[in-house]
N, C-alpha and C positions, 0 to 999 in steps of 0.2 A: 401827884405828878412828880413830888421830889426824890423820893424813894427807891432804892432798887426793884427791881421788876423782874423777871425771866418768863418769856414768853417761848413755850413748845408751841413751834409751827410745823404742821406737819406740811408737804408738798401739795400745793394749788391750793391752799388756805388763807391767799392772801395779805403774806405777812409786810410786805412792802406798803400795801393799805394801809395796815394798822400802823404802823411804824412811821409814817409821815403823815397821819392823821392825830397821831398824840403830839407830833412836834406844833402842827397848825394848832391842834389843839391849846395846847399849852401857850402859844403866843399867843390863841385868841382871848384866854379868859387872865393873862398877865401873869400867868406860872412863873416863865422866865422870857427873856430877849432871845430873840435868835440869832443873835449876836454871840451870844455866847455859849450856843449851840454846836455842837462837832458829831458826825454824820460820818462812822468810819463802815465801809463794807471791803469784801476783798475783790472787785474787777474793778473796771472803769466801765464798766455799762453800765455795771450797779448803780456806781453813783451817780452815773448821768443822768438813770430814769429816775434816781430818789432827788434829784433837783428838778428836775422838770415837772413830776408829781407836786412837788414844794410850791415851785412860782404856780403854779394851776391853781393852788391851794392859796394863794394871795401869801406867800410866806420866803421870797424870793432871797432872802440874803443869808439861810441856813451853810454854812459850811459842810458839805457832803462828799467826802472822801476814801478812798483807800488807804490804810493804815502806812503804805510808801508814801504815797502822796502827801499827805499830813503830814510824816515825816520828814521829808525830802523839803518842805514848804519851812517849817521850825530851822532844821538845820541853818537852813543859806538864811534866813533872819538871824539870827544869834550867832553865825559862825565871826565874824568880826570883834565879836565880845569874848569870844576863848580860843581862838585858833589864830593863829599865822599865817600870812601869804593867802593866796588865794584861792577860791571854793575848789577843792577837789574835782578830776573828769571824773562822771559817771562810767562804769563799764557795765555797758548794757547785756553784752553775752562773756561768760567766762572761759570758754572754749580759748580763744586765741591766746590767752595771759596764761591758760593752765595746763594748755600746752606746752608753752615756754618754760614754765614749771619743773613737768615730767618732765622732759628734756633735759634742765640743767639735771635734776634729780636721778639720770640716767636709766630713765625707763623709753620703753616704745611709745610711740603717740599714736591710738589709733582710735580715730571720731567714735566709735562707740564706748570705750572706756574711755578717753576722757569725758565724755556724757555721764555717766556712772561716776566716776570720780567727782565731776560738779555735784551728783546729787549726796554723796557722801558730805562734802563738803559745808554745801547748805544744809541737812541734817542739823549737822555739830552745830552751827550758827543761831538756830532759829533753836535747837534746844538748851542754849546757853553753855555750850560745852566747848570747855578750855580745850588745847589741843592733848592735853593730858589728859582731859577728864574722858576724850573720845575716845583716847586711846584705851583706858580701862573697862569700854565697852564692843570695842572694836571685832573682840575674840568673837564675841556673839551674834556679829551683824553678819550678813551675805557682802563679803568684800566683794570690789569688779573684780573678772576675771584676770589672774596673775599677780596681783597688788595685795599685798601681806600688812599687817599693821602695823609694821615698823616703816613699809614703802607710805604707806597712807601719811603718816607723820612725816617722812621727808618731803612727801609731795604738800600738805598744809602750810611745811614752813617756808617754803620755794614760792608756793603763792603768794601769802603773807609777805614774804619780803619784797617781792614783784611790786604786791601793792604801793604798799610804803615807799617805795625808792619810786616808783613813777605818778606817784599821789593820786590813788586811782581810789574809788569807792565801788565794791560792788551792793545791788540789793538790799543785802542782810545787814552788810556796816552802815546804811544809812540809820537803822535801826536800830544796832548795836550801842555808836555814835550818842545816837539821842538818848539813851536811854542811861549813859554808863553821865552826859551830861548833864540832864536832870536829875541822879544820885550823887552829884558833885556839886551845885551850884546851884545851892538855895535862892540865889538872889534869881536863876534866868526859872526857876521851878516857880518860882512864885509868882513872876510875869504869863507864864502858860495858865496856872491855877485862877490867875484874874481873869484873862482872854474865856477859856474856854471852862466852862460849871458845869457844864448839864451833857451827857453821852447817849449816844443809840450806835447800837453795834450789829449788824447785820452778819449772820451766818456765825455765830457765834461756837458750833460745834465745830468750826474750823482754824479755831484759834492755835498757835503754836507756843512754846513757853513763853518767848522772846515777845512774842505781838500782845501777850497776855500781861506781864511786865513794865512793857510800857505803859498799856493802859491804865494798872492801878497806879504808875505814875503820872499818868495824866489827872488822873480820877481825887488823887493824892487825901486827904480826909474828907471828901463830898461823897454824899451818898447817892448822886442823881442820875441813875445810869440803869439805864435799859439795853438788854440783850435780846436776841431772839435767833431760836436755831432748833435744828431738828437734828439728833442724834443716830436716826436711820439715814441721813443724808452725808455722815461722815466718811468722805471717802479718801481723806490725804494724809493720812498715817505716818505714809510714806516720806512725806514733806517733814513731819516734828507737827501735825497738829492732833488734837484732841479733844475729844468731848466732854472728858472730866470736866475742863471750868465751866464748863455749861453744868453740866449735872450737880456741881460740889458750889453750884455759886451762892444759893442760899444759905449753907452752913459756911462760907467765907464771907459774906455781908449780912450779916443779924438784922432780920426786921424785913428781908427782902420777898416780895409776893410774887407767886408762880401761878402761871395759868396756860391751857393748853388751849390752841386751834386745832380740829381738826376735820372742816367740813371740807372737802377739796371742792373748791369751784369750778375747777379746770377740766378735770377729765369727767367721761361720760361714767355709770356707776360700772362697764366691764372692764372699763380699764383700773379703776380703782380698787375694783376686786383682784382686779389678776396682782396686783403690788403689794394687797392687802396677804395676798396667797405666800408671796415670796417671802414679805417681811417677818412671817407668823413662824418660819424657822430659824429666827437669829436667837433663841434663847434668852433671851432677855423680852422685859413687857414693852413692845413697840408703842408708838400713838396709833392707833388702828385708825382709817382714814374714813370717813363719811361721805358718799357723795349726796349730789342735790337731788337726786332723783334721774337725771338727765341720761337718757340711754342714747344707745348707737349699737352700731355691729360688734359684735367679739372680738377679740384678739383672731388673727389668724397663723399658723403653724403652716411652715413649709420648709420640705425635705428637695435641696436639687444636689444632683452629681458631682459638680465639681463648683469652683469660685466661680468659672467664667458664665457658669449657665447660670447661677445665683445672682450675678451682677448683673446681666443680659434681661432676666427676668425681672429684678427688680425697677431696671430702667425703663421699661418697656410698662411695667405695670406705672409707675410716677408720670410716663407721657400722657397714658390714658387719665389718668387724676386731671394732671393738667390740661387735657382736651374739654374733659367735664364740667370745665370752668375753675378748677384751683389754683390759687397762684403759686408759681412756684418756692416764693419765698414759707409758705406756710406746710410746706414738706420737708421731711428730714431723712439721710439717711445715717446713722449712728453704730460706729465699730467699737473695736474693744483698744485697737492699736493704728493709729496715723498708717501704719505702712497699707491697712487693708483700703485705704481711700483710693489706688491708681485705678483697680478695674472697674471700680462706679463712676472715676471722673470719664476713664474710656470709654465705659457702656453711656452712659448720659451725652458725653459730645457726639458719637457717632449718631446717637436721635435729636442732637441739634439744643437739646435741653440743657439751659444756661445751669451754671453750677458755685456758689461760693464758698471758698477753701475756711473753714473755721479755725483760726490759730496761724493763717496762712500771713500772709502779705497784709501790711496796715492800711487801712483804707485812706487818710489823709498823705499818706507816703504814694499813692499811683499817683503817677504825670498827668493824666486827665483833669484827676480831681483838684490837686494845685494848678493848674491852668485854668479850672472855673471858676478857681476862689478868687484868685489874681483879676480874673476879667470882670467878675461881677463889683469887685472892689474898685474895680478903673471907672465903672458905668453907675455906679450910686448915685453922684452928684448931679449925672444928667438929666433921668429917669422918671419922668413923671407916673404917680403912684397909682396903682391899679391892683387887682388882686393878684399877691406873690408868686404861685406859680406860673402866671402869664407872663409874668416878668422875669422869670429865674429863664422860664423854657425859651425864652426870647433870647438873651443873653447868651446861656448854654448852646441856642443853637447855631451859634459861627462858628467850635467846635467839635464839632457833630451830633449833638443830639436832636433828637427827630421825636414826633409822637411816636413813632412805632419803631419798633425794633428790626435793626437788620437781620436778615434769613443767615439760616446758619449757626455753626458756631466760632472759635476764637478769637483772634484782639478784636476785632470791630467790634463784637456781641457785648468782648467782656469790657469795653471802654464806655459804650453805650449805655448799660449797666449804671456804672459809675455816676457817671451824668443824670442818669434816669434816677438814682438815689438824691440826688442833691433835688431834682427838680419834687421828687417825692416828698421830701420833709418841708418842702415851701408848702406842698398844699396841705400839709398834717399840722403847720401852724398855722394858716390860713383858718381852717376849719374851727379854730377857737377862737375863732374874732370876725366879729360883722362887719369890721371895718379891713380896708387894707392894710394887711403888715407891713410896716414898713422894709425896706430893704436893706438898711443898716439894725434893725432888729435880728436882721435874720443871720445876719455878718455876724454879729455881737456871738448868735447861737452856736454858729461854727468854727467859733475863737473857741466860745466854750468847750464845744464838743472836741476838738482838733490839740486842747490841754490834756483833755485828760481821757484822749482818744476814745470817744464813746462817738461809734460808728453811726451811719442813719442805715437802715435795714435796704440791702439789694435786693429785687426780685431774682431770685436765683434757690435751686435747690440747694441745703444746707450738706455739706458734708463734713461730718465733726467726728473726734472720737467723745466718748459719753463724758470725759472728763472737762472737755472742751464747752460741753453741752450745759453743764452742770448750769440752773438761774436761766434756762433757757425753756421757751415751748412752740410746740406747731400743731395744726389742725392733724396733719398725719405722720407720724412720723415709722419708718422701717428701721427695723434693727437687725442688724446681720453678722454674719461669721458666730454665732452661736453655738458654738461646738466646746467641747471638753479641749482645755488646751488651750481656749482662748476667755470664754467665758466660765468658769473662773479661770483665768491665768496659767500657765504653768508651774511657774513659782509660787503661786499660793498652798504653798506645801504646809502649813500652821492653821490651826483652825481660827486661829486670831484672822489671817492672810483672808482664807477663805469665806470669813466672813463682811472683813472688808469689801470683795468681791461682789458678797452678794446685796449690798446696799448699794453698789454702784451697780448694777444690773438694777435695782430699785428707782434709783436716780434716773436710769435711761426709762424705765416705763413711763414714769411720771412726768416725760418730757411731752405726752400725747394728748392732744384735748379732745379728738373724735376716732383717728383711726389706729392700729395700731398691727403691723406687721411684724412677726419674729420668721427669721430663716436662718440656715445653715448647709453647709454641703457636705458629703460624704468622703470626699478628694481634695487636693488642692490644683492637680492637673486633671484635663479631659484623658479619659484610658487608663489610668493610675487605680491600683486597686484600693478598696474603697475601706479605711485605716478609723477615720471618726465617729463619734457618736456626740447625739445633742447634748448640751449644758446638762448640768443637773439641775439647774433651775426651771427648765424645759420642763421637766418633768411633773418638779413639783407644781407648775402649774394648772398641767393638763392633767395631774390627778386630782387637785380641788376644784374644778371647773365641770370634769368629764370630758374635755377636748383632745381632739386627735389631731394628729400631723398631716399635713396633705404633701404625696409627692407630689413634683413639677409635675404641671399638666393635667394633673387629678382635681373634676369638679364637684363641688359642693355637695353633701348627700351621698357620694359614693364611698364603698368600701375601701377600707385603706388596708391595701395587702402587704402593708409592714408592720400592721400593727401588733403588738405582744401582747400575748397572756400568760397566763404566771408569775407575775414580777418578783426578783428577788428583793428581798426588803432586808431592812437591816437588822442584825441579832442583836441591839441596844435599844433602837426608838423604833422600829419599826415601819420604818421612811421606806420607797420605793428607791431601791441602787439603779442608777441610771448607767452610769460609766463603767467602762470593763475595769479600770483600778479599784474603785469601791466594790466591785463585784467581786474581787479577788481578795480584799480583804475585809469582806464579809459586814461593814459598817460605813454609816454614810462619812462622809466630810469633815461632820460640825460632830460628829460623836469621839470622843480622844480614846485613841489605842493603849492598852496596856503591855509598855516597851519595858523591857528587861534594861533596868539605867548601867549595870555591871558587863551587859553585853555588849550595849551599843559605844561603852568607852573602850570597851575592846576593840569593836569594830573599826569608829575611829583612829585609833590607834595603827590598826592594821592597816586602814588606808592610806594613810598618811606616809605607813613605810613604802606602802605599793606604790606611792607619787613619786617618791625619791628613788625609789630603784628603777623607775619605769622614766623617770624624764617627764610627767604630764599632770596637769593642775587636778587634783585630785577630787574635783566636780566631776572627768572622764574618765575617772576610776567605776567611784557612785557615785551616785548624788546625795546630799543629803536626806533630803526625801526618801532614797533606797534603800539609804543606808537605816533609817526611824522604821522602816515598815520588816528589814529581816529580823530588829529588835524585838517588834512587834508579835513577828509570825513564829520568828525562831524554826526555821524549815532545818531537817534531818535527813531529806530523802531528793533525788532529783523532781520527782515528782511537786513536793514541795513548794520547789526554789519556784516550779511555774507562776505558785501566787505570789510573787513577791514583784512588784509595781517593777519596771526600768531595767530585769534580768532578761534578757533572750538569750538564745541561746548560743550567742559567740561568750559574752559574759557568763552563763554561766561553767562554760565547758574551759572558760580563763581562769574564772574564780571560784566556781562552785564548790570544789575540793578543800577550797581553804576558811570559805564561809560556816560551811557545815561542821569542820572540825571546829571554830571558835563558838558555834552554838552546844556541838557535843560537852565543850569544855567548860562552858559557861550554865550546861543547867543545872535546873534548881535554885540558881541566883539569884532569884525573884524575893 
C-alpha cells in the first residue's frame, strides 16, 4: 500500500472506485491515517464526488482536493511565517489587469487577444519558464495575432509589475509561491512532510511541469503515492500539461508497480468500439477498451444543410428523448467551441426544454440559490425532523419552488431548476439513511459543496464543449458541428496538434453510456453554398464499423444517395482521405510530409518581406500551414498551385508568380 503505484485507467473503468477504495482500504487494515492522507484531482466536482464516495466509505476525514485548492489552503497557513502584511487579493480573471498591461505596454486591447495573451502567459507559468527562458521559445510558438516576442516580454513585465505593486495573486503564483517556499524553508517543508505522507493523484496525464514539482515536493523522500490517468485522455497540451510524467514515472520512482484498467463499465460494447476505432489511429499502443458485454443501438451519423436545421433537428430529436421518459439532465449536447452552444440554446428554449450552460454561471453564485440557503439556515432550529426532502421542499417553497415545474421556458423555469437542485440532493442523501437526515447535516454538505464549488446536478439539458465535458457522463449524449475545420481544429496544423484533436474527439465519445449521436452541416447559413465536409474522424469510423451517414430526414434502411465509392486513400498508410485538404495532398493527417527545409526557409523568408511591404500580419500573407504544404508539394505549374491547401485563386494570381519562381530556385535542395 506504501509504494508507488501507476494505474492506466482507460475511460469508464472506474478509476475513481479504485482510487477511494485503496484510500478506505488502507485506513481499514492500518496502512496509514487518513489524516495524513492528500486527495489532489484537477476540478472541484472531482473532488467533491471523491469525498462523498469517502464518507460513504466510512472514511470521512480524507483531505480531497484540487492541486489550487491545497495550495491556496498551505499558502494562507504559513503565509504569516514568511511574508509581510497581509494575505494577497486573489485575481480570479486576468483579463482586466492584462488589459491594463497591454495598455501601458502600448498595444490595442481587444477581448480576444487579450484571451490569447492570458494563455501565453499561463503557458510560461505552469512550464516553469522565466520570462527569458519563454522568450528563447517564443520564435516557435503561434503568437496572438500582431504581438511579436519582444511585445510578449513587454506585455509579461507590465503584468508582473501590476501584480506586485497591487499585491494581487493570480492562479499560477499560488503555485508558483508555494513551491519556490517549500525549496527555501526546510523548517515550513518539514511541517507539510509531517501533515501529509501518503498521495493519490487523479488525472495524472494532465499534469503540467509546475503541478508536477510541486508534488515531488510535497512527496519529498516518501515513496507513498499513487497516480492514475489515461494517456489517450490528454487533451491540455495546450495549458503546459503532459503525459510523459505519467508514462516516465516508474523509471523516476524505482520499485514503483504499473497496472492497467480497461474494462469500461460505462458505455454499451458500440460505443466503445466506435472510440476503440478512433484511438487505433494515434500511432502509438493505446489501452484498447473492453466493454461488459452490454449492448444498445449504434452510433448514429447525420448529414443536415446548414447549423440552423442541425440544431433544430437535434432539439427536436432530445424533446422526443425526453417525452419517452429521459431526464433531461442525462442528455448531452457537445461542440468543439463555446461559440457553437447559441443555436442549441435557441433551438432547445423555443421547445420549452430546460438547458444548463456548462462552464457558464456558478451555481452557488445565482440569487435563488443564496436565498434557500439563507432560509433553510433561518428555519433549522425550528423544524422538527422528518425526511429531508420534505423538509428542504417545504422551506424552498416560500420561494417558489413547487413539485412541478412551471410551463415554458426562462427565469421562472431556470430559478425553479435551482431550487429543484437543492431539493434534489436532499433526497439523494436521504436515500442513504433510514433514518431522517438531519437538516443541519445537509447545511454542513452545502458549506462543503459551496467551498469548493462542487455543484448538485440540474435537470436540464447539458450544453458543454468536450473540454468542459472532460470526467463527465450521460445516458445519451449528441455531438455536433463535426465538420473539417472544427473537428480537428483549424489550427491543428502539426500532427502532434492533430493528434491532440483526435483524443479529445475520443474524450467526447466516451462521454456516452447508451446512446450516442454524431452530426454536422454542409453550410453555416440556410442558401449558402455548401463549402464542408465531415471530420476525418467520421470517416475513420464509419470505415471500421461499415456505417453510413444519414441525410436529414433520411430513414433507417434506405439508400443514402451521398454515399461514395472509390475512396481516395492515402499514398503512406493507406487510410481513407476524408477532407478536400488531405485529398490534395495526397496523405492523411497523422502521416508527416516530406518538406524541402531549404525551401520552406526561403519561403518564410519571402513572407515575411511580403508582410512588411504589404502593411499585414503575415498569417494573411499564408499561413503557416500553406506555407509547410507548397514546401511539401513544391508546385511548378498553375495547375499545381491548385493542390496547395489555403491558395485560391486571388492568392494565387497575387503570389503565384513568386512562389513558383522560389520552388524553381530551390530544387534539388532536398
Amino acid at each position: 500500500m506504501s509504494g508507488p503505484l501507476v494505474v492506466l485507467a482507460g475511460a469508464g473503468t472506474g478509476k475513481t472506485r479504485a482510487m477511494t477504495h485503496r484510500i478506505a482500504y488502507g485506513a481499514a487494515t492500518g496502512a496509514f491515517s487518513v489524516r495524513h492522507v492528500l486527495a489532489l484531482t484537477f476540478t472541484s466536482k472531482a473532488a467533491g464526488e471523491m469525498r462523498a464516495r469517502l464518507r460513504a466509505l466510512g472514511v470521512p476525514g480524507v483531505q480531497a482536493r484540487t492541486f489550487h485548492s491545497a495550495a491556496l489552503r498551505q499558502l494562507r497557513y504559513f503565509w504569516d511565517a514568511f511574508a509581510e502584511g497581509p494575505f494577497p487579493e486573489l485575481l480570479g480573471q486576468k483579463a482586466g489587469v492584462l488589459s491594463r498591461a497591454m495598455a501601458e505596454a502600448g498595444f490595442e486591447v481587444e477581448r480576444e487577444v487579450v484571451r490569447d495573451v492570458a494563455a501565453e502567459i499561463e503557458y510560461a507559468a505552469v512550464s516553469m519558464l522565466a520570462v527569458d527562458d519563454y522568450l528563447a521559445q517564443a520564435a516557435h510558438r503561434e503568437l496572438p495575432p500582431g504581438i511579436t516576442p519582444a511585445g510578449m516580454e513587454q506585455i509579461m513585465r507590465a503584468y508582473s509589475e501590476i501584480k506586485s505593486r497591487r499585491r494581487l495573486l493570480d492562479f499560477e503564483d499560488i503555485l508558483l509561491t508555494l513551491t519556490g517556499l517549500l525549496a527555501t524553508r526546510e523548517d515550513i517543508a518539514a511541517q507539510v512532510h509531517e501533515q501529509y505522507r501518503h498521495f493519490v493523484v487523479d488525472e495524472f496525464q494532465d499534469v503540467s511541469p509546475l503541478q508536477y514539482d510541486l508534488l515531488m515536493r510535497w512527496l519529498g523522500r516518501r515513496e507513498s503515492l499513487c497516480v492514475v490517468g489515461d494517456p489517450a485522455q490528454t487533451i491540455y497540451t495546450f495549458a503546459g500539461a503532459t503525459d510523459s510524467f505519467l508514462l516516465r514515472l516508474p523509471s523516476r520512482l524505482p520499485g514503483a508497480q504499473s497496472i492497467s484498467l480497461v474494462r469500461n463499465y460505462r458505455s454499451t460494447e458500440q460505443i466503445v468500439q466506435a472510440a476503440n476505432a478512433v484511438l487505433s489511429h494515434t500511432g502509438r499502443t493505446p489501452l484498447v477498451l473492453r466493454s461488459t458485454g452490454r449492448s444498445g443501438p449504434a452510433p448514429v451519423f447525420t448529414e443536415y444543410a446548414d447549423d440552423q436545421a442541425e440544431a433544430e433537428a437535434v432539439a427536436a430529436r432530445i424533446a422526443e428523448e425526453i417525452s419517452r421518459g429521459r431526464r433531461a439532465s442525462d442528455i448531452a449536447v457537445l461542440f468543439r467551441t463555446n461559440g457553437q452552444s447559441r443555436a442549441f440554446e435557441d433551438a432547445l428554449g423555443a421547445r420549452g426544454v430546460g438547458y444548463v450552460l456548462r462552464g457558464g454561471e456558478r451555481f452557488f453564485a445565482r440569487r435563488e440559490v443564496k436565498e434557500g440557503i439563507a432560509l433553510l439556515r433561518a428555519s433549522a432550529a425550528r423544524l422538527a425532523p422528518r425526511p429531508l426532502p420534505e423538509l428542504v421542499g417545504e422551506v424552498l417553497d416560500a420561494i417558489g419552488w413547487a413539485p412541478r415545474p412551471p410551463s415554458g421556458a426562462g427565469a421562472s423555469r431556470e430559478r425553479w431548476e435551482s431550487l429543484d437542485a437543492l431539493v434534489g440532493l436532499a433526497a439523494s442523501m436521504q436515500e442513504k439513511s433510514e433514518l431522517p437526515v438531519p437538516l443541519q447535516d445537509f447545511l454542513s454538505d452545502l458549506a462543503d459543496r459551496q467551498e469548493h464549488q462542487f455543484a448538485p446536478p440540474v435537470n436540464g439539458v447539458t450544453l458543454a464543449s468536450v473540454h468542459a465535458a472532460k470526467g463527465l457522463e450521460w445516458e445519451s449524449v449528441h455531438l455536433v458541428g463535426l465538420s473539417e475545420g472544427l473537428v480537428p481544429i483549424s489550427y491543428a496544423t502539426t500532427p502532434a496538434a492533430v493528434a491532440e484533436e483526435r483524443r479529445l474527439f475520443y474524450v467526447a465519445l466516451t462521454r456516452a453510456r447508451t446512446e450516442l449521436s454524431l452530426s454536422w452541416s454542409l453550410a453555416r447559413q440556410e442558401g449558402r453554398r455548401s463549402r464542408r465536409s465531415p471530420s476525418r474522424f467520421i470517416g475513420e469510423m464509419q470505415s471500421a464499423h461499415g456505417a453510413s451517414t444519414r441525410p436529414a430526414g433520411q430513414r433507417a434502411g434506405t439508400r443514402n444517395p451521398r454515399a461514395r465509392t472509390a475512396p481516395v486513400r492515402c499514398t503512406r498508410c493507406g487510410r481513407t482521405l476524408v477532407t478536400a485538404v488531405e485529398q490534395k495532398l495526397q496523405r492523411c493527417g497523422d502521416c508527416p510530409g516530406e518538406v524541402d527545409a531549404n525551401l520552406l526557409v526561403a519561403l518564410l523568408d519571402w513572407r515575411r518581406e511580403q508582410s512588411e511591404r504589404l502593411r499585414m500580419p503575415a498569417y494573411m500573407i499564408l499561413t503557416t500551414a500553406t506555407v509547410n504544404a507548397i514546401a511539401e508539394v513544391r508546385p511548378r505549374t498553375a495547375a499545381q498551385m491548385d493542390r496547395i491547401p489555403g491558395i485560391g485563386p486571388v492568392k494565387c494570381e497575387q503570389f503565384g508568380a513568386d512562389i513558383i519562381a522560389l520552388v524553381e530556385a530551390h530544387s534539388g535542395s532536398m
